[in-house]
N, C-alpha and C positions, 0 to 999 in steps of 0.2 A: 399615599405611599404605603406600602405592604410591611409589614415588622414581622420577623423571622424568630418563631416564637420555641425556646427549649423545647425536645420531644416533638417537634413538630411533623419529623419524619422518624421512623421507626422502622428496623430489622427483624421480624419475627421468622424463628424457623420451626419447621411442623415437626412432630414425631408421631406415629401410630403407623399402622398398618390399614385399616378399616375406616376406621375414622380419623382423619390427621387434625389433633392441636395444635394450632401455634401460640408459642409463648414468645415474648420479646426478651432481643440478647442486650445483656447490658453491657452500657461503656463501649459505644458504635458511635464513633464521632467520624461528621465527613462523609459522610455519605454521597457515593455520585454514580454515573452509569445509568445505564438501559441503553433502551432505542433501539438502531441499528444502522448499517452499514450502509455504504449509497447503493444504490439497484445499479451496479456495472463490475466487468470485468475489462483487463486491459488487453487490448487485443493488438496492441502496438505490435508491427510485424519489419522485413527488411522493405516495404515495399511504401513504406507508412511514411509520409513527407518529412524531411528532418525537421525537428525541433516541433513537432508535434505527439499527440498518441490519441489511438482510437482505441473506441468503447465501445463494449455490446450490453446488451442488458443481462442480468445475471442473479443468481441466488442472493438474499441477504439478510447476512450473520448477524445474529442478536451480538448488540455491545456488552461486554464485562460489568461488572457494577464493584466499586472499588470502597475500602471504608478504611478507617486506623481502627485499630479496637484497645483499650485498657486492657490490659488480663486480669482476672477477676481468679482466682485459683477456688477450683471447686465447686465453681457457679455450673448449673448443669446442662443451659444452653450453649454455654462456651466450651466445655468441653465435648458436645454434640459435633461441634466442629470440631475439634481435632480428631476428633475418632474419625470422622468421617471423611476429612485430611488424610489421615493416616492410613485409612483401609481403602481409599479410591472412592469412596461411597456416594449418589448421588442424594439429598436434604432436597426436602420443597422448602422455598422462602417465600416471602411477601414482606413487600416496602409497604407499607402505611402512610399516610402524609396528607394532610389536611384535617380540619372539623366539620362539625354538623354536615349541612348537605352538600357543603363539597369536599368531601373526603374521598380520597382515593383510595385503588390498592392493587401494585404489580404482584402478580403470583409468575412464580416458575422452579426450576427445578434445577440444581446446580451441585458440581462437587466443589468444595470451598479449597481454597489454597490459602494458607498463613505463612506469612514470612516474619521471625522475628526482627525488631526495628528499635531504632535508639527509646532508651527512657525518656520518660516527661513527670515532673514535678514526681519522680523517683518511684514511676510506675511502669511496670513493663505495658511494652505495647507490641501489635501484631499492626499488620498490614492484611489485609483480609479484602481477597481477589473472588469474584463468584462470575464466571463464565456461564451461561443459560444452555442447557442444552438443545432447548425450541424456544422459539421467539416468545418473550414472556407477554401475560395478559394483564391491559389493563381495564380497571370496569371502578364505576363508582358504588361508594358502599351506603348500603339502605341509611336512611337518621332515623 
């Protein structure tokens, strides 16, 4: 059986211009998302048998990747986001997740949206939405 170990997945978002750093954001609990959409569109029309609907095959849109965040006042990946909330701006991220040799890691490229959300144990929190703008990459990372 698999035990689901603290830190075991990780939110890092990059900053430079030349060369991008990623640093991890903290207080990112809940992490969920990627993937994508199924391969169809609904082409259900007047002519279409009732109580049915037809499919064609079709573009498909990377899923959202959704998390709660602490608010950490001052920390300066977190405020990465809101600036970049605030100004429309697209952040590259990467979810990290696994050890040694099988460690993973999605990269892609998103503008973050925060929504403020009730406290917990008398901590602000955010809800914290990352829409991809291309299908994000996954690859394993060297040990």
């Amino acid at each position: 059986m698999a035990t689901l170990v603290q830190g075991f997945i990780k939110l890092l978002v990059g900053s430079g211009t030349t060369t991008i750093t990623y640093k991890n954001v903290p207080g990112v609990t809940n992490l969920n998302g990627g993937g994508a959409s199924e391969n169809r569109i609904d082409a259900t029309d007047f002519d279409t048998a009732p109580g049915t609907r037809e499919y064609i095959n079709g573009p498909r849109e990377p899923s959202p990747f959704t998390a709660d965040l602490h608010y950490q006042q001052g920390d300066t990946e977190q405020e990465a986001l809101f600036a970049a909330h605030a100004n429309n701006a697209e952040l590259p991220f990467k979810v990290a997740f696994g050890t040694g040799a099988e460690a993973k890691q999605i990269t892609f490229k998103a503008v973050p949206n925060l929504t403020l959300s009730a406290q917990v144990d008398g901590k602000t929190m955010y809800s914290l939405s990352l829409s991809p703008v291309a299908m994000p990459a996954r690859e394993t990372l060297a040990a």
